[in-house]
mmCIF file of the protein (N, C-alpha, C, O) and its ligand, coordinates in Angstrom:
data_MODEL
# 
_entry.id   MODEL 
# 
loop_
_entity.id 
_entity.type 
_entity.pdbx_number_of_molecules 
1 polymer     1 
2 non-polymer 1 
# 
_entity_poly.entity_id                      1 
_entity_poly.type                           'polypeptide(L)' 
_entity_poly.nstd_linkage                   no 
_entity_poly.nstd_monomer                   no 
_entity_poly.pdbx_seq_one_letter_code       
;(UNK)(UNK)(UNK)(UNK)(UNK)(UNK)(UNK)(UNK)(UNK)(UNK)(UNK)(UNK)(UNK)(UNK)(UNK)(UNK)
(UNK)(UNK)(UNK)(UNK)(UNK)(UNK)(UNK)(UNK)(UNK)(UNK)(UNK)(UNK)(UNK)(UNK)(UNK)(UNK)
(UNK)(UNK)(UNK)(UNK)(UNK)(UNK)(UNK)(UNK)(UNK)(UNK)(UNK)(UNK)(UNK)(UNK)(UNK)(UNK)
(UNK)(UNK)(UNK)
;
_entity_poly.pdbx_seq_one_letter_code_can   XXXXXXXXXXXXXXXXXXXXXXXXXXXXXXXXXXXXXXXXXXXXXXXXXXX 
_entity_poly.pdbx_strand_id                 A 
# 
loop_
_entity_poly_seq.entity_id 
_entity_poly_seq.num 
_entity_poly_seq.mon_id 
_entity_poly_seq.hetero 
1 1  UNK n 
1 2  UNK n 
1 3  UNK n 
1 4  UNK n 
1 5  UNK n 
1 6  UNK n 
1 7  UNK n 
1 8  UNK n 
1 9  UNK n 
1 10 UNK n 
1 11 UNK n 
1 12 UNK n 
1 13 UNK n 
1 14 UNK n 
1 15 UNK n 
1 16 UNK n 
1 17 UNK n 
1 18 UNK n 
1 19 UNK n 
1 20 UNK n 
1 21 UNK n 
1 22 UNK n 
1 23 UNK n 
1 24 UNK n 
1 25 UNK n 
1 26 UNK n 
1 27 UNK n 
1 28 UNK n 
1 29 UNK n 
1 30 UNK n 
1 31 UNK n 
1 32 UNK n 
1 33 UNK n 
1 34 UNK n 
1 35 UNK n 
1 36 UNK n 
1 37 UNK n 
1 38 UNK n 
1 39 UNK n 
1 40 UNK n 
1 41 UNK n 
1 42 UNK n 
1 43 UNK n 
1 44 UNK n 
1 45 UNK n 
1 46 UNK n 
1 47 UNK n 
1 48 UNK n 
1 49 UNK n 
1 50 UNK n 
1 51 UNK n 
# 
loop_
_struct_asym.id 
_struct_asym.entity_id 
A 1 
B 2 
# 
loop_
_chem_comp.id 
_chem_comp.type 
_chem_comp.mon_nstd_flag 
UNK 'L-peptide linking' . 
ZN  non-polymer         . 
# 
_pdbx_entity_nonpoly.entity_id   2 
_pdbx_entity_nonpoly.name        ? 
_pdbx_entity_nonpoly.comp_id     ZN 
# 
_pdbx_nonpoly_scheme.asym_id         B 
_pdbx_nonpoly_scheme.entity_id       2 
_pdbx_nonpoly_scheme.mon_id          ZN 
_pdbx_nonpoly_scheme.ndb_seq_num     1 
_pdbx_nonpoly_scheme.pdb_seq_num     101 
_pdbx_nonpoly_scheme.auth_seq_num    101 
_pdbx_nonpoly_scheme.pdb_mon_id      ZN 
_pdbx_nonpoly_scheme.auth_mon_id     ZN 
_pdbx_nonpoly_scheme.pdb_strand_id   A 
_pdbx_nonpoly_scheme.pdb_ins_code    . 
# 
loop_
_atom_site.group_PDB 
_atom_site.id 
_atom_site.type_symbol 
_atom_site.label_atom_id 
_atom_site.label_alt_id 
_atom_site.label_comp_id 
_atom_site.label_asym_id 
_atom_site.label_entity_id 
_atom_site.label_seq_id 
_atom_site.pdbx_PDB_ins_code 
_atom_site.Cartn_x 
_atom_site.Cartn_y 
_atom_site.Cartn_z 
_atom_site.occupancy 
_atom_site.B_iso_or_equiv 
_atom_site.pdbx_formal_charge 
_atom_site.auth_seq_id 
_atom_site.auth_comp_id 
_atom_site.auth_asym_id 
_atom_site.auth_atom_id 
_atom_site.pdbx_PDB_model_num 
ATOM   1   N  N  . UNK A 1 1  ? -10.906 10.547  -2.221  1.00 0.00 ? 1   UNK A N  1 
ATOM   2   C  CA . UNK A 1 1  ? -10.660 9.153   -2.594  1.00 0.00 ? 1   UNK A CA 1 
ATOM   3   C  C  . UNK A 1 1  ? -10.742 8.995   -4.104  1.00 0.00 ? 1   UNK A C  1 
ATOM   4   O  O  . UNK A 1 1  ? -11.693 9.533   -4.671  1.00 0.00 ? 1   UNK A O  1 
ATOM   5   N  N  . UNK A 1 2  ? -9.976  8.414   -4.714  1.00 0.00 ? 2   UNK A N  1 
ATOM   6   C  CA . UNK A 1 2  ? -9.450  8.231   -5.626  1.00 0.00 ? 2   UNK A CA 1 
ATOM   7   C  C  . UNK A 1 2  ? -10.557 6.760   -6.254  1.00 0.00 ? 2   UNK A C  1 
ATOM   8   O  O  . UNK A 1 2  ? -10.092 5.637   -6.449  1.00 0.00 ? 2   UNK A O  1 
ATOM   9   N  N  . UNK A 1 3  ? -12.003 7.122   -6.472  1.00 0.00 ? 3   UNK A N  1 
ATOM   10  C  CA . UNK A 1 3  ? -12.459 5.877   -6.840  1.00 0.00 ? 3   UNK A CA 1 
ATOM   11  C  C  . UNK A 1 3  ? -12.400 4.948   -8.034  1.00 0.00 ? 3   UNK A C  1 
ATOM   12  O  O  . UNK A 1 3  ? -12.846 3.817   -8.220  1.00 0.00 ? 3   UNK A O  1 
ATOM   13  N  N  . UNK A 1 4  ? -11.561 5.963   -8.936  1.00 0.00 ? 4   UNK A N  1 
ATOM   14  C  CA . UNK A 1 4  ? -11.490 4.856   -10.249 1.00 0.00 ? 4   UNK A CA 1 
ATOM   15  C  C  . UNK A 1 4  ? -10.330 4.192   -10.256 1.00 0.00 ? 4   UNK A C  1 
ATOM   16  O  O  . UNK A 1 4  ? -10.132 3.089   -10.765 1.00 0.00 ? 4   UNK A O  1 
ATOM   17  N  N  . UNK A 1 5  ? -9.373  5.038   -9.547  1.00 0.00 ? 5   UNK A N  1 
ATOM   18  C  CA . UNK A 1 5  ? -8.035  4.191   -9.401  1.00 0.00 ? 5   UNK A CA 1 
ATOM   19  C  C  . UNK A 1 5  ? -8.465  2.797   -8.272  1.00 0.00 ? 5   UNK A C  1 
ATOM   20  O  O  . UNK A 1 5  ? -7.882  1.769   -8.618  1.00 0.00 ? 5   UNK A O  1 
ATOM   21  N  N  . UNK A 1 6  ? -9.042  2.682   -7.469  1.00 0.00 ? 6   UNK A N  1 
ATOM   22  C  CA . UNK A 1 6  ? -9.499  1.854   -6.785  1.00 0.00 ? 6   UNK A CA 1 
ATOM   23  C  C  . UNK A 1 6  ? -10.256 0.877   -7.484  1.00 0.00 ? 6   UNK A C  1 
ATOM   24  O  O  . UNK A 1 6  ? -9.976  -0.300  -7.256  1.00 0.00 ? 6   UNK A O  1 
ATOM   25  N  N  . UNK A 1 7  ? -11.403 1.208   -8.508  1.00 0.00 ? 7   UNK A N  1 
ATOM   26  C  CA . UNK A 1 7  ? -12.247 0.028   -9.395  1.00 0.00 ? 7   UNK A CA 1 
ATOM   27  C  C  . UNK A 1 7  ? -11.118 -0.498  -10.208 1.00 0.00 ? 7   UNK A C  1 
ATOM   28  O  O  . UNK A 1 7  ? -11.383 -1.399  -11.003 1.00 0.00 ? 7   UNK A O  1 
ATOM   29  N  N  . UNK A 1 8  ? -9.561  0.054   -10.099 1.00 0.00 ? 8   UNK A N  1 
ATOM   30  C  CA . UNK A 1 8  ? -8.950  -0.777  -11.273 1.00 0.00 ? 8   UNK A CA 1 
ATOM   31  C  C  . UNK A 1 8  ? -7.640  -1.399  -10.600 1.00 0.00 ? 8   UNK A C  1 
ATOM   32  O  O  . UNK A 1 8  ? -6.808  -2.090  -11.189 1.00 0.00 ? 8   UNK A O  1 
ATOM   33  N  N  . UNK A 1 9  ? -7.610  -0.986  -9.122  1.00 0.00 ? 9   UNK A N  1 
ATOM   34  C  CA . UNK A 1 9  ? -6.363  -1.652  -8.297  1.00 0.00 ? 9   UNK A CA 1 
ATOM   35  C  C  . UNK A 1 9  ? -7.135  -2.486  -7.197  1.00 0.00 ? 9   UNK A C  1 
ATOM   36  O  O  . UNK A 1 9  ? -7.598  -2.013  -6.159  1.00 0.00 ? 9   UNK A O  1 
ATOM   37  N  N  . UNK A 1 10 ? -7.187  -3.607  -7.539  1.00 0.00 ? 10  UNK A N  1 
ATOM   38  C  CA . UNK A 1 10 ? -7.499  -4.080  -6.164  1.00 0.00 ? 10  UNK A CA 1 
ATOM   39  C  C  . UNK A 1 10 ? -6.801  -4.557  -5.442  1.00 0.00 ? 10  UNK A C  1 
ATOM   40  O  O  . UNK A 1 10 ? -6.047  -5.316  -6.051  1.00 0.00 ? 10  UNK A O  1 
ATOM   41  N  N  . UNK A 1 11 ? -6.486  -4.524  -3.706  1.00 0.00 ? 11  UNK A N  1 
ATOM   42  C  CA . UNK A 1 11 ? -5.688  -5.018  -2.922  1.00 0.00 ? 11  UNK A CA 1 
ATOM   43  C  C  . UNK A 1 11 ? -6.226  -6.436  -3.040  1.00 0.00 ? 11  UNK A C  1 
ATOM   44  O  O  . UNK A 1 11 ? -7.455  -6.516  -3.037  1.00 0.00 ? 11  UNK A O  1 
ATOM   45  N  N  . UNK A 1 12 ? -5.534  -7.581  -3.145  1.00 0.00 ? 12  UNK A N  1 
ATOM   46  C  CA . UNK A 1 12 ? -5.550  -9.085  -2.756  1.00 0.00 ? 12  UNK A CA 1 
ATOM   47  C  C  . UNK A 1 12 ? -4.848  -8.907  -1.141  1.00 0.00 ? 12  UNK A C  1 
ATOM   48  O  O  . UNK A 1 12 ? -3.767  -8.392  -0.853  1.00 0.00 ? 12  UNK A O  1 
ATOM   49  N  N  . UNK A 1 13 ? -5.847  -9.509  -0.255  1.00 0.00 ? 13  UNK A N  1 
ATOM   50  C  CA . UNK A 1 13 ? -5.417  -9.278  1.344   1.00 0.00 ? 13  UNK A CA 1 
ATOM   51  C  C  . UNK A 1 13 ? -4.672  -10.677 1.482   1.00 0.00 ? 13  UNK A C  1 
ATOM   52  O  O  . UNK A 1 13 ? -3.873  -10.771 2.414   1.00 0.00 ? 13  UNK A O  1 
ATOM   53  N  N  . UNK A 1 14 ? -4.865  -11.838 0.597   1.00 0.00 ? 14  UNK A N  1 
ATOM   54  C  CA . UNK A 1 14 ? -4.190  -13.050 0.700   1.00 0.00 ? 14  UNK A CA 1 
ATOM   55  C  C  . UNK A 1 14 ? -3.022  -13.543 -0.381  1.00 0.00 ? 14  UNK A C  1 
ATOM   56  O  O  . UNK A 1 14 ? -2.564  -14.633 -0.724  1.00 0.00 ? 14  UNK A O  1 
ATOM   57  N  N  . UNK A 1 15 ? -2.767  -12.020 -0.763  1.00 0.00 ? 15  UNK A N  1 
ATOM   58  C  CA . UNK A 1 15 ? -1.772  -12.143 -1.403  1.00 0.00 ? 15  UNK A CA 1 
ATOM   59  C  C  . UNK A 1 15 ? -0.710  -11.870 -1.148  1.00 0.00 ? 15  UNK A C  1 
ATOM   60  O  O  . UNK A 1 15 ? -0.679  -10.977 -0.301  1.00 0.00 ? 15  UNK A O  1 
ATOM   61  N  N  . UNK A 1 16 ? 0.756   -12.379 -1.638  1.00 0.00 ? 16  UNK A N  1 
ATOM   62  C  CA . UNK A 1 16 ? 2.286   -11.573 -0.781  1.00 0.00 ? 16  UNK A CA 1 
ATOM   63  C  C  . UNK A 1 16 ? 2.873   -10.648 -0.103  1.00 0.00 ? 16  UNK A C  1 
ATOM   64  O  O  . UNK A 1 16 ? 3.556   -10.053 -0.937  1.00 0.00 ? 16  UNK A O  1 
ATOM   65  N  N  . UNK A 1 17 ? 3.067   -10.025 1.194   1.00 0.00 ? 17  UNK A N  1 
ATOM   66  C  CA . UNK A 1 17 ? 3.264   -8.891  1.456   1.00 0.00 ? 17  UNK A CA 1 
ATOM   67  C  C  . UNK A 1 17 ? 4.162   -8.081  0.571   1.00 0.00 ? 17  UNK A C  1 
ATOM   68  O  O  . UNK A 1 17 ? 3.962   -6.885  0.354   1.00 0.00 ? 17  UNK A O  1 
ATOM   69  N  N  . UNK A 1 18 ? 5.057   -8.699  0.116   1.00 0.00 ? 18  UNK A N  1 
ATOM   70  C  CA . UNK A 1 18 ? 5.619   -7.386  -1.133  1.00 0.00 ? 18  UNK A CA 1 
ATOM   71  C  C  . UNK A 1 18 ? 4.096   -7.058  -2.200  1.00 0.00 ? 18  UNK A C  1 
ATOM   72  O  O  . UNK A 1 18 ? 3.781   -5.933  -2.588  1.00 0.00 ? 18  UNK A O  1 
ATOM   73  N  N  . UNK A 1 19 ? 3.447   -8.141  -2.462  1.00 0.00 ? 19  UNK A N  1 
ATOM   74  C  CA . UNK A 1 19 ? 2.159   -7.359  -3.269  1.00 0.00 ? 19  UNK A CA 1 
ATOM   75  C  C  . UNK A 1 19 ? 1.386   -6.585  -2.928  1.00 0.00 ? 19  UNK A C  1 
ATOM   76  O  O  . UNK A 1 19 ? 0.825   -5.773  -3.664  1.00 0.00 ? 19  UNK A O  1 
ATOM   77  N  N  . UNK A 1 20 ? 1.161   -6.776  -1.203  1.00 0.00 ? 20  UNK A N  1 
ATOM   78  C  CA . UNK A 1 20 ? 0.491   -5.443  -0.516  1.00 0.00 ? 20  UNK A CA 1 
ATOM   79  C  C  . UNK A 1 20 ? 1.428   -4.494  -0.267  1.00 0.00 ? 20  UNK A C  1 
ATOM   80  O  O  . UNK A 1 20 ? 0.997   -3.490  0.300   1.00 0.00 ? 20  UNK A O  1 
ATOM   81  N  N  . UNK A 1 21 ? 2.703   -4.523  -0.551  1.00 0.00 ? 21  UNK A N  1 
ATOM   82  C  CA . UNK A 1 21 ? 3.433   -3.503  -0.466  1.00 0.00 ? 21  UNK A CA 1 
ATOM   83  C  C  . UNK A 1 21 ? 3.094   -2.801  -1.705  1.00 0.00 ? 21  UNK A C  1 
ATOM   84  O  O  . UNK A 1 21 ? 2.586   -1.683  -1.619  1.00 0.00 ? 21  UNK A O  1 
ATOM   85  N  N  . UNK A 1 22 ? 3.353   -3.417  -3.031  1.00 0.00 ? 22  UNK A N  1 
ATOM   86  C  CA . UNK A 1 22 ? 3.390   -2.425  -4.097  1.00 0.00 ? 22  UNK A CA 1 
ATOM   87  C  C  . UNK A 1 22 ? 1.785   -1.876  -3.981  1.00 0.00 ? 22  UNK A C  1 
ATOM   88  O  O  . UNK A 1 22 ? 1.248   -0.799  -4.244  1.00 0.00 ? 22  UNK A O  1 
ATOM   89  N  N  . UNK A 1 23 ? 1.468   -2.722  -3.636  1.00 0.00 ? 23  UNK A N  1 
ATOM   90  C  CA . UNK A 1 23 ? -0.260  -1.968  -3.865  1.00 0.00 ? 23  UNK A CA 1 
ATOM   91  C  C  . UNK A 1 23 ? -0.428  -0.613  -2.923  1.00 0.00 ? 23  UNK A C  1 
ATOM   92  O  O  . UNK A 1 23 ? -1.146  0.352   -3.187  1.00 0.00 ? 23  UNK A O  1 
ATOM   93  N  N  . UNK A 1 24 ? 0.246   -0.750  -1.991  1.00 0.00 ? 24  UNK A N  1 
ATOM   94  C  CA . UNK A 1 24 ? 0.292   0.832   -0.782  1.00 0.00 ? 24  UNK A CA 1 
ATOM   95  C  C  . UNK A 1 24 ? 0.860   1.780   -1.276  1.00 0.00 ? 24  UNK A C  1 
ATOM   96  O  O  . UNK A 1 24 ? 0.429   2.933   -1.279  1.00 0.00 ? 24  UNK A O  1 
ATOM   97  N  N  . UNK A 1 25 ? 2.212   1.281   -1.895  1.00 0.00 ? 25  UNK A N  1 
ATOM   98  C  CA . UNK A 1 25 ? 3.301   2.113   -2.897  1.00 0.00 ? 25  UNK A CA 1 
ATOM   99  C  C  . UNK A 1 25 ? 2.256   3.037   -3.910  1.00 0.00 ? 25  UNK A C  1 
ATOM   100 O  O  . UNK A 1 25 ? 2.077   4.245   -4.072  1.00 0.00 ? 25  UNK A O  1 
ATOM   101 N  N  . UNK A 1 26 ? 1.746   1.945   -4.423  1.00 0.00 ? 26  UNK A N  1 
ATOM   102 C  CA . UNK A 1 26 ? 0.774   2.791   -5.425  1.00 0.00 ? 26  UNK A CA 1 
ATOM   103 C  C  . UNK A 1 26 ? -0.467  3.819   -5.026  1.00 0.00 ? 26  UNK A C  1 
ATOM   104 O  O  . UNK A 1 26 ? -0.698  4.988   -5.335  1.00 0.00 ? 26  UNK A O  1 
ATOM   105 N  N  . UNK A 1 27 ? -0.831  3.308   -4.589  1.00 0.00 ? 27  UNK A N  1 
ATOM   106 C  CA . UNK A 1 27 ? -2.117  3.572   -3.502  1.00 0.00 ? 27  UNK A CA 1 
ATOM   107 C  C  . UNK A 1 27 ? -1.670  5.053   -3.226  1.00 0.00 ? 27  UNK A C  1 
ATOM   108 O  O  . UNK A 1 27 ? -2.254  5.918   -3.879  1.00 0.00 ? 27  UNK A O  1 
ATOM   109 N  N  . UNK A 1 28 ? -0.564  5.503   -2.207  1.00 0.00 ? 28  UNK A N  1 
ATOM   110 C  CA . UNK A 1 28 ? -0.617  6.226   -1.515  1.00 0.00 ? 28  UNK A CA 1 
ATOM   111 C  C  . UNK A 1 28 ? 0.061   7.388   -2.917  1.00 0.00 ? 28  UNK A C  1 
ATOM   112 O  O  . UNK A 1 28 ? 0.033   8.568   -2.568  1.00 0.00 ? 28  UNK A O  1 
ATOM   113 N  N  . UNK A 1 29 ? 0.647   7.136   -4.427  1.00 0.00 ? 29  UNK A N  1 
ATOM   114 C  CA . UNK A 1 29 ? 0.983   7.757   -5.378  1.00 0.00 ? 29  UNK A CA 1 
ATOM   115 C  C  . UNK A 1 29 ? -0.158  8.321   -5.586  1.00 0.00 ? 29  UNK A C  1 
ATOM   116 O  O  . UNK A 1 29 ? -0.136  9.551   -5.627  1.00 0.00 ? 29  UNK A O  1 
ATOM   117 N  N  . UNK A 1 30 ? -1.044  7.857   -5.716  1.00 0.00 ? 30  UNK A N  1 
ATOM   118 C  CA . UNK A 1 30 ? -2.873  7.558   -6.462  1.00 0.00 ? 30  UNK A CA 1 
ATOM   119 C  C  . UNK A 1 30 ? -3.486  8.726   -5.850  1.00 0.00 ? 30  UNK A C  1 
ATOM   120 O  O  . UNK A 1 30 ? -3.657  9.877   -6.254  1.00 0.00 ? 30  UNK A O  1 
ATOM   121 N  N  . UNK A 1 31 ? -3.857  7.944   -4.445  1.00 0.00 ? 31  UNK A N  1 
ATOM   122 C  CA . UNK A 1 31 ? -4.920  8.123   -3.909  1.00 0.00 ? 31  UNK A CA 1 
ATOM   123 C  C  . UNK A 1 31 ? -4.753  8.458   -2.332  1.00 0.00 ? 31  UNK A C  1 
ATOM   124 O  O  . UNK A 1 31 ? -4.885  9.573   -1.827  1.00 0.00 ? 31  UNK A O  1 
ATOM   125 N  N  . UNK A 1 32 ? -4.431  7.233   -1.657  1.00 0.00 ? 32  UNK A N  1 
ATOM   126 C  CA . UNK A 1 32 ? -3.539  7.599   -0.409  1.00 0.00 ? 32  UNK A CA 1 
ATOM   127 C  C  . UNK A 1 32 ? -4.603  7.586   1.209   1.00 0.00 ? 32  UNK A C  1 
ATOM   128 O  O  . UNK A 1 32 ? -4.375  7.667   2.416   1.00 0.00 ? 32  UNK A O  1 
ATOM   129 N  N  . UNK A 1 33 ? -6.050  7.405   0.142   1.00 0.00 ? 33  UNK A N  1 
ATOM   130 C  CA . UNK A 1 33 ? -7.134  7.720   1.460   1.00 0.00 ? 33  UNK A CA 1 
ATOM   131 C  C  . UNK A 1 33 ? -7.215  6.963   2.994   1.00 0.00 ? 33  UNK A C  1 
ATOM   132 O  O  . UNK A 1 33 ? -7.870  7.170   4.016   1.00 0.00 ? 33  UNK A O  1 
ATOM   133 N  N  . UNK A 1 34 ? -6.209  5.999   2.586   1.00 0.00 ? 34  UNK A N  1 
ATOM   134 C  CA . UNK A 1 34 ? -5.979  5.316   4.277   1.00 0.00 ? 34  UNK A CA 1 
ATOM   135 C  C  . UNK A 1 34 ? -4.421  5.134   4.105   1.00 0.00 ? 34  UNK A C  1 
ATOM   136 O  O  . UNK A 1 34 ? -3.838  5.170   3.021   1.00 0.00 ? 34  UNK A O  1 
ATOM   137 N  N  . UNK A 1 35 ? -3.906  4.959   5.184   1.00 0.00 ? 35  UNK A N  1 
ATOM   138 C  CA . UNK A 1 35 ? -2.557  5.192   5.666   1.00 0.00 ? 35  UNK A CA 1 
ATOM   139 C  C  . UNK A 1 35 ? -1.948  3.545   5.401   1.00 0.00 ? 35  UNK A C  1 
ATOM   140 O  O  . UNK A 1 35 ? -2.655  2.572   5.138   1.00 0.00 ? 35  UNK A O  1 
ATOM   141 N  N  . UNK A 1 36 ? -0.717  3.551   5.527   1.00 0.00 ? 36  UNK A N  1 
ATOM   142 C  CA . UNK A 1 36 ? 0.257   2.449   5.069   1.00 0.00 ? 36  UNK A CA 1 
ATOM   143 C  C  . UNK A 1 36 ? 0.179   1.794   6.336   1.00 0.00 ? 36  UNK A C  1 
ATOM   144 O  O  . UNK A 1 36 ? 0.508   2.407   7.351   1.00 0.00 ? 36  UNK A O  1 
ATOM   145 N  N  . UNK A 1 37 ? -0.356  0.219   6.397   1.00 0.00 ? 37  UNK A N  1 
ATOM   146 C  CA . UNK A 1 37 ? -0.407  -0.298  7.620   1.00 0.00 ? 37  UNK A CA 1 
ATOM   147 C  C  . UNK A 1 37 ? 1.096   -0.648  8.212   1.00 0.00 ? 37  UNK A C  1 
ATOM   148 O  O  . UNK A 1 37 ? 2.053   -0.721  7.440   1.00 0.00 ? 37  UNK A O  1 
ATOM   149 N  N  . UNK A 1 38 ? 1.239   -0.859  9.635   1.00 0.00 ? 38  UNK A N  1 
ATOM   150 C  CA . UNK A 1 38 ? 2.591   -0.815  10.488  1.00 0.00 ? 38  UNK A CA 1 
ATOM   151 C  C  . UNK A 1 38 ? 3.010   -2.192  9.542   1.00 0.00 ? 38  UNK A C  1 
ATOM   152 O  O  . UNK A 1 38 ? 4.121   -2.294  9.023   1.00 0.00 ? 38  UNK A O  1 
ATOM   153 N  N  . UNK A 1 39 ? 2.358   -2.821  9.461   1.00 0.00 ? 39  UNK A N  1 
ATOM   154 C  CA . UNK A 1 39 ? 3.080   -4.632  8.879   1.00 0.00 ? 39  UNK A CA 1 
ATOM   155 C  C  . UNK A 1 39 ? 3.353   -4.362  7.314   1.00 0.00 ? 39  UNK A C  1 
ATOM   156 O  O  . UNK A 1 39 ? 3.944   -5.200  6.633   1.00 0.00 ? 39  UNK A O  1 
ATOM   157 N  N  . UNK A 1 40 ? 2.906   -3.187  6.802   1.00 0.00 ? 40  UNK A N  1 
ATOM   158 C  CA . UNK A 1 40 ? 3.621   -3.284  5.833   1.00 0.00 ? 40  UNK A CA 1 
ATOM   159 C  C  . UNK A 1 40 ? 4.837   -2.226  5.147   1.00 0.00 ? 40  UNK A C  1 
ATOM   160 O  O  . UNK A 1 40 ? 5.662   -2.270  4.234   1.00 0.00 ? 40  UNK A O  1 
ATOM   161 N  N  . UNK A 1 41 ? 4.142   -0.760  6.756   1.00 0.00 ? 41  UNK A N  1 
ATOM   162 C  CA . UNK A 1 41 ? 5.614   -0.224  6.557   1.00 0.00 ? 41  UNK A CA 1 
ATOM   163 C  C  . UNK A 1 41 ? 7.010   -1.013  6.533   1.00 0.00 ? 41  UNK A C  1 
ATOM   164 O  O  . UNK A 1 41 ? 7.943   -0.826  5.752   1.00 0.00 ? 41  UNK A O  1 
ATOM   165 N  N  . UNK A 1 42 ? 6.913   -2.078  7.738   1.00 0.00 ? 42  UNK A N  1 
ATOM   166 C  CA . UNK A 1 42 ? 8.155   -2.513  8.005   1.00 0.00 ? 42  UNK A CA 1 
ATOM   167 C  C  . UNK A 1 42 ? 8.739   -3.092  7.386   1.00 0.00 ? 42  UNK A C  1 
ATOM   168 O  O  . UNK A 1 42 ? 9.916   -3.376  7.612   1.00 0.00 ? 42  UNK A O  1 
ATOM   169 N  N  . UNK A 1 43 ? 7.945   -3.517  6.203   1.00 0.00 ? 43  UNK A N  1 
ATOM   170 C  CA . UNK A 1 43 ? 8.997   -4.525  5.279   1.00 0.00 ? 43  UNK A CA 1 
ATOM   171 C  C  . UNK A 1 43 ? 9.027   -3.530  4.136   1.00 0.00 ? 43  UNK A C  1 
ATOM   172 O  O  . UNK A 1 43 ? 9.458   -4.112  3.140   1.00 0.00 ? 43  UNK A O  1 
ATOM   173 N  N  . UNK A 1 44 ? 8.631   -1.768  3.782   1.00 0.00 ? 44  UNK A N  1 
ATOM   174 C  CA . UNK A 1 44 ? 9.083   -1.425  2.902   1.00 0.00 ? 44  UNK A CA 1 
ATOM   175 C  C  . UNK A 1 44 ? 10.114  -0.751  3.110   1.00 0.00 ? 44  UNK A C  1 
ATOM   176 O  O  . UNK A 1 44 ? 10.421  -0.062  4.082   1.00 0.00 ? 44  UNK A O  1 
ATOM   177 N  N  . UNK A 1 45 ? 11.003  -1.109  1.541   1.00 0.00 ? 45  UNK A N  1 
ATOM   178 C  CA . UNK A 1 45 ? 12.731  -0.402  1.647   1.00 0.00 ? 45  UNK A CA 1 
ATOM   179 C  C  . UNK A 1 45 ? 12.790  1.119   2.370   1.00 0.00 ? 45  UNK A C  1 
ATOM   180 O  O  . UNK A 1 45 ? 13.316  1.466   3.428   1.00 0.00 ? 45  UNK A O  1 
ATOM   181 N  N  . UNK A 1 46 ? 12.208  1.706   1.595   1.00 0.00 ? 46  UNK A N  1 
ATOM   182 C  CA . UNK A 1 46 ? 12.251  3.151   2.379   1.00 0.00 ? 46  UNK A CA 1 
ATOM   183 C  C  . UNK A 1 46 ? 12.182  3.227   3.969   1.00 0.00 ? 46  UNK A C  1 
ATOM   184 O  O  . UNK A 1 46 ? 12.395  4.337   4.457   1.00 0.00 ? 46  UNK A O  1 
ATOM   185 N  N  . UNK A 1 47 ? 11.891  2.111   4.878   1.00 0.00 ? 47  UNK A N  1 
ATOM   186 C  CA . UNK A 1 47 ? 12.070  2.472   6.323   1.00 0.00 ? 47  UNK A CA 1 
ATOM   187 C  C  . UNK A 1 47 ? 11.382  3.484   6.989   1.00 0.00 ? 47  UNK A C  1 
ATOM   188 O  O  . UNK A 1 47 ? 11.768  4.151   7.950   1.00 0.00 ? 47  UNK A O  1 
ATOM   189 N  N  . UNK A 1 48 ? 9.847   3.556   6.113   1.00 0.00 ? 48  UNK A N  1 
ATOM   190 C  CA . UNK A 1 48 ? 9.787   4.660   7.102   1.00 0.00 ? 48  UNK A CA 1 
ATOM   191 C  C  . UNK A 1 48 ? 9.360   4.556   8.384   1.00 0.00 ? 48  UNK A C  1 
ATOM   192 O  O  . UNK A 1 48 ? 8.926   5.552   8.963   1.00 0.00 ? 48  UNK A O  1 
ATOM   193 N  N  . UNK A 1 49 ? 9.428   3.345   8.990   1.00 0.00 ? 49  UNK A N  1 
ATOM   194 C  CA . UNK A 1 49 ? 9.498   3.470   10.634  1.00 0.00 ? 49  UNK A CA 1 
ATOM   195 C  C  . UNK A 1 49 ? 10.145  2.556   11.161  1.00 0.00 ? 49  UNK A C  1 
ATOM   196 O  O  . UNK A 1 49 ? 9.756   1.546   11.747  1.00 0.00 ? 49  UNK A O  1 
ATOM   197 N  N  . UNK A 1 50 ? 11.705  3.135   10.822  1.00 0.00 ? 50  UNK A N  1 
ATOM   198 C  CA . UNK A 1 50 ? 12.982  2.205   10.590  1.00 0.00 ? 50  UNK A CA 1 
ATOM   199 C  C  . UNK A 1 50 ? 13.329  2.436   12.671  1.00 0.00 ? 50  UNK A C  1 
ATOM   200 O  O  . UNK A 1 50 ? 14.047  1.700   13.347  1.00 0.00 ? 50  UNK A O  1 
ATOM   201 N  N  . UNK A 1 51 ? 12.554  3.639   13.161  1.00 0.00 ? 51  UNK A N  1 
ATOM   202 C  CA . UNK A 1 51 ? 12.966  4.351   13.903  1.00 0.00 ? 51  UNK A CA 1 
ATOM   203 C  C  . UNK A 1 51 ? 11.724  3.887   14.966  1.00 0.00 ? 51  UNK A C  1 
ATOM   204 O  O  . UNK A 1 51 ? 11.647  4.396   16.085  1.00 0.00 ? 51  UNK A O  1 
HETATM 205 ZN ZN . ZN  B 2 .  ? -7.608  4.951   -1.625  1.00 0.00 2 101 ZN  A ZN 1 
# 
């Protein structure tokens, strides 16, 4: 786990799903220690569970 990238990204949970998108986007560049939730795979472009 990636803890300093974390003391300096924080997820806002009541914030826009494209903002929890970029924040996963990043996240999973970073750090990655929990997985991309289903509600926000689906709205990212890449599709990855288009299927
Ligand atoms: Zn993490």
């Amino acid at each position: 786990m990636n803890q300093l990238w974390h003391d300096t990204h924080h997820l806002n949970h009541n914030g826009l799903p494209l903002e929890q998108m970029s924040w996963h986007m990043a996240h999973q560049k970073n750090c990655g220690c929990t997985p991309i939730p289903p509600h926000i795979q689906r709205i990212m472009p890449s599709g990855r569970s288009a299927s």
